[in-house]
Phi, psi and omega in degrees: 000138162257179155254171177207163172265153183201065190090177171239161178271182169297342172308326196118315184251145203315120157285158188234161157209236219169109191198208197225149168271066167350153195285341191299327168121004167265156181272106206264115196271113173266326192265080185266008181309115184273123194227150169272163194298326191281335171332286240266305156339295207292327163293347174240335147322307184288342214259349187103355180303207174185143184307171158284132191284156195288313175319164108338132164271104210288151186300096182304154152292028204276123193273120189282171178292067186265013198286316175296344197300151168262185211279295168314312185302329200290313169320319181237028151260340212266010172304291196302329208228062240290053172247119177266132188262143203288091152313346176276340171312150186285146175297359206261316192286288202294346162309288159314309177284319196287261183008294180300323178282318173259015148260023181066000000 
């Protein structure tokens, strides 16, 4: 479980709540108590939880199913992982470089 922001208040400052992240990048809400960050810490400090870490968290290398993509597609994963690929290139080329990044 995190806190997340989910609005604001009228004031203007941000609300929190407490909740499971989803892979889509939504939030299954445990907590619907509206809370400020530190509120919201402390409450998940209390639930046995651990803050959110203050880094980014990097970006792993998990090599994806990219052998069916078509050329965009290949583009705009490799967007994602923040290499960008030359589209006038043959899928055969652009094939290799996705390889190459992601087998070292």
């Amino acid at each position: 479980m995190e806190i997340f922001q989910n609005g604001k208040f009228s004031t203007g400052e941000p609300v929190y709540q407490i909740g499971v992240k989803n892979a889509d990048g939504t939030y299954d809400v445990k907590v619907f108590d509206l809370m400020t960050k530190s509120q919201a810490e402390k409450k998940l400090e209390s639930m046995g939880g651990k803050k959110k870490p203050a880094t980014p968290k990097k970006k792993v290398k998990k090599v994806p199913d990219y052998k069916g993509m078509t050329n965009n597609e290949l583009k705009a994963l490799m967007l994602w992982q923040s290499v960008e690929l030359d589209r006038r290139k043959t899928k055969t080329d652009l094939m290799k470089q996705v390889e190459e990044y992601f087998n070292g």
